[in-house]
C-alpha positions in Angstrom: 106.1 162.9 94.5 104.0 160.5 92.5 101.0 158.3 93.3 100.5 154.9 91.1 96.5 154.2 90.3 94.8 151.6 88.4 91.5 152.1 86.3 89.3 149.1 86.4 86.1 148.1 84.7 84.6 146.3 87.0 81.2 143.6 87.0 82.8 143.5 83.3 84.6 140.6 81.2 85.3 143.4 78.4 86.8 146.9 78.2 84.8 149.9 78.1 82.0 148.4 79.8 80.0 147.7 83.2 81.3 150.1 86.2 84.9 152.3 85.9 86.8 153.0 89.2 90.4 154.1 90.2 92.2 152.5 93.0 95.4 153.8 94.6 97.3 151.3 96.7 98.5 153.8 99.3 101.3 153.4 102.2 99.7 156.0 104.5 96.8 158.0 104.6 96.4 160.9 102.6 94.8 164.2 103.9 90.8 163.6 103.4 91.0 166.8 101.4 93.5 165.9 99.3 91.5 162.2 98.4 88.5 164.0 98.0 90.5 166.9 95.0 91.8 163.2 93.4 88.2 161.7 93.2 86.9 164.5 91.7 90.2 165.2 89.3 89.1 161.5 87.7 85.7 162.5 87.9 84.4 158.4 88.2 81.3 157.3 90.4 84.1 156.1 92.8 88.1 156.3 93.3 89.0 154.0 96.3 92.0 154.3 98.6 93.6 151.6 100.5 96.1 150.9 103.4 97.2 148.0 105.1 96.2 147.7 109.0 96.9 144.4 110.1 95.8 141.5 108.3 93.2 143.8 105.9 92.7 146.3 104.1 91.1 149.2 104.7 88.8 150.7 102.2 87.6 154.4 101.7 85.3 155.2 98.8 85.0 159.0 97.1 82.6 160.1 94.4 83.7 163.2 92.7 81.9 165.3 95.5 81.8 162.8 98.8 82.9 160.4 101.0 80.5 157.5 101.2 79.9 154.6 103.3 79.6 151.7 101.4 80.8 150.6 97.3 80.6 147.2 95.7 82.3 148.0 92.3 85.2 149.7 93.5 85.5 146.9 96.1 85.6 144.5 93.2 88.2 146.8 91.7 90.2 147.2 94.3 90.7 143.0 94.8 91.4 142.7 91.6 94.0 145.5 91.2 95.6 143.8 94.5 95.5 140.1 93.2 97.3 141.1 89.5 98.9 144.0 90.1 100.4 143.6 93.9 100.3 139.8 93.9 98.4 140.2 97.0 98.4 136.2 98.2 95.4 133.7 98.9 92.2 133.0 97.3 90.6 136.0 99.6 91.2 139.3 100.7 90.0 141.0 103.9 88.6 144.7 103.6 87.5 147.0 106.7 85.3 150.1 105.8 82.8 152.4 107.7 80.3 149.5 106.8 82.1 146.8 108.9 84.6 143.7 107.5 84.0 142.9 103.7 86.0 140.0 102.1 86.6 139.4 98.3 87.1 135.8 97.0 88.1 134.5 93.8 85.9 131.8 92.0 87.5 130.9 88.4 87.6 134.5 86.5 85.2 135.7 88.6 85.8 138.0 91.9 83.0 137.8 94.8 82.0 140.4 97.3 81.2 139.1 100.3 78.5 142.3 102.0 76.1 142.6 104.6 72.6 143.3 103.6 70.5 146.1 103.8 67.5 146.3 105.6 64.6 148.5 104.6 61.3 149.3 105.4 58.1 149.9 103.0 56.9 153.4 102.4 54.1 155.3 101.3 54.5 156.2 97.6 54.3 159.6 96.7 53.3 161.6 94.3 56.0 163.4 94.2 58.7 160.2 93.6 56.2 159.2 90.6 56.3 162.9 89.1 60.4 162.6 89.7 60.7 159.0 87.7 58.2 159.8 85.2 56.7 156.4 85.8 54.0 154.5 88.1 55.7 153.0 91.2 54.3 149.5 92.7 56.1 149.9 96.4 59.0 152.1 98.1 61.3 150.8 100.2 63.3 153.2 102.2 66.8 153.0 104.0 69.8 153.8 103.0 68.8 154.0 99.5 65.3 154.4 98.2 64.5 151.4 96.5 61.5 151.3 94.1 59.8 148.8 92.1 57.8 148.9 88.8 56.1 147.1 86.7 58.3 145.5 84.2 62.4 145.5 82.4 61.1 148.1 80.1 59.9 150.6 82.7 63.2 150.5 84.1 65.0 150.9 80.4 62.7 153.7 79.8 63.3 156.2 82.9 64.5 159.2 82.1 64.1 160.6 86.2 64.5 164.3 86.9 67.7 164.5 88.4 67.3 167.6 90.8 63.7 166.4 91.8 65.4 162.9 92.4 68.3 164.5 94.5 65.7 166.3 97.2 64.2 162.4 97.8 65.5 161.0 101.4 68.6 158.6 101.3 72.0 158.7 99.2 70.2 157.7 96.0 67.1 156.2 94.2 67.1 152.0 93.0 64.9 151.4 90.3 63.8 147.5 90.0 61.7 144.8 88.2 61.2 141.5 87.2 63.8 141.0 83.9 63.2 139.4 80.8 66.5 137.2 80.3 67.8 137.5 84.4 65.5 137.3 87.7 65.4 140.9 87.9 67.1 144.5 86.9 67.8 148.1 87.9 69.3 151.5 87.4 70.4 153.7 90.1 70.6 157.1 90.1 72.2 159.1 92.7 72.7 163.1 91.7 72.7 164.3 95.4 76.6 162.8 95.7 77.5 163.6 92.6 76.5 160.8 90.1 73.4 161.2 88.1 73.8 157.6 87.0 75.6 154.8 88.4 76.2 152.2 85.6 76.9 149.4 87.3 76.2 149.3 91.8 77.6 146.1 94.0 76.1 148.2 97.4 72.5 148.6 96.1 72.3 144.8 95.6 72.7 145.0 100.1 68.6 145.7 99.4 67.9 144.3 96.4 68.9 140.8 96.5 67.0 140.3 100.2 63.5 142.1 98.3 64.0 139.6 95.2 65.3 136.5 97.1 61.9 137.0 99.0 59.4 137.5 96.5 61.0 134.6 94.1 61.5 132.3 96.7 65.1 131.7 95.5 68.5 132.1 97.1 70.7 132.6 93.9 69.4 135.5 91.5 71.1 136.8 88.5 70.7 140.2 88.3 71.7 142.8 85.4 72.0 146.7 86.0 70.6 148.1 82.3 72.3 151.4 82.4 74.2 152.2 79.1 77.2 150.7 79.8 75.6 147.8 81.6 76.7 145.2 83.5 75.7 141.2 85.1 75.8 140.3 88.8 75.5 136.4 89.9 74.3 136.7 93.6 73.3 134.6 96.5 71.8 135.5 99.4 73.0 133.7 102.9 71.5 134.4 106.2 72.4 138.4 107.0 75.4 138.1 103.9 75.3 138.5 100.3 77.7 137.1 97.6 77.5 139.7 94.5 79.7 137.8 91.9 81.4 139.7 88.6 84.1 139.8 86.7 87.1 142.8 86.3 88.9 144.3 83.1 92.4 146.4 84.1 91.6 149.4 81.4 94.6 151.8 82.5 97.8 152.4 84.6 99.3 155.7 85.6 100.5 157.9 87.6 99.1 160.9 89.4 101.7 164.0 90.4 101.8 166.1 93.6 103.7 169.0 94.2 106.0 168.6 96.9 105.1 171.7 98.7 
């Protein structure tokens, strides 16, 4: 027995950059177990599975070590994979998750995520966080993720975090933010307590960050980069309780994966 999957580069208009992530167009579920051994055999930030229920699709996300609740770039990856690949019809596609409906339009050559944002709340910063980043921290904001802003583009260039201190922090991962030079803001994420030290390109963290920058700009559209080596661009828009993260997707690779029939 064979399984078809699809590598994808998403919030890219170029191979070998912005965010990698398999799909696997799926007629039934697959054992948890067995999705979780696949995610880690590709060892990406994300491999997502899909199945048809209804009108939509639903979506699960695994990082090489976990379940999670909630990805943009695979989501991204995934439309695209269904538009070209499965000739999946419309201008939009319907996706359920753990996280509620998702939809994904198509603009031109670019792909949009339609997400809920993410609320969070200010925190205390602590000296411990500071001693993890190796940096001075303006304001923490905590929920899901732990979102942190400093003081300028080259702050966030220049982390170099300590991964284990960074994985005993509360939520699934830490956002660092500031005001960019060429865009209205940037970040990094870094998330080693699910099994990715760095994320290089992140749809999901933009739930918090485009509500934070929308705010303190005073702007509804924001163009946002993520500056991790491989980097990547994100044209979003913030409407009422929504967000539109807009990028485009590269098709990298095609293969198949091989299970024993026992």
């Amino acid at each position: 027995m064979y399984l078809e999957f699809h590598q994808i580069d998403a919030f890219s208009d170029r191979p070998f950059a912005g965010n990698p992530a398999m799909v696997y167009r799926l007629d039934s579920w697959l054992a948890d177990s067995l999705m979780q051994q696949i995610a880690a055999e590709h060892n990406q930030a994300e491999t997502a599975f899909l199945v048809k229920e209804g009108s939509a699709w639903h979506i699960r996300w695994f990082t090489p070590t976990t379940e999670i609740p909630l990805c943009g770039h695979a989501t991204l990856a995934s439309a695209k994979v269904l538009f070209e690949l499965y000739d999946e019809p419309g201008e939009a596609i319907d996706f359920t998750c753990q996280s509620g409906a998702l939809r994904v339009t198509r603009e031109g050559e670019r792909l949009v995520l339609d997400f809920p944002t993410a609320e969070t709340v200010e925190v205390p910063v602590s000296a411990a966080l500071e001693q993890a980043l190796g940096l001075a921290v303006q304001t923490a904001w905590q929920g899901n993720e732990l979102m942190v802003v400093v003081e300028s583009e080259q702050a966030v260039r220049a982390c170099q975090p300590d991964l284990l201190a960074l994985a005993k922090l509360p939520g699934l991962g830490v956002i660092v933010t500031a005001p960019g030079e060429r865009h209205d803001f940037v970040s990094r994420y870094f998330a080693p307590g699910i099994g990715i030290d760095e994320d290089p390109v992140t749809g999901s963290t933009h739930c918090c960050l485009i509500p934070y920058w929308a705010s303190r700009l005073g702007k509804q559209e924001l163009s946002a980069y993520q500056c991790s080596k491989r980097g990547g661009e994100l044209h979003c828009r913030l409407q009422g309780e929504r967000v539109k993260i807009a990028g485009e997707a590269v098709l990298v690779a095609s293969g198949r994966l091989y299970l024993s029939e026992a």
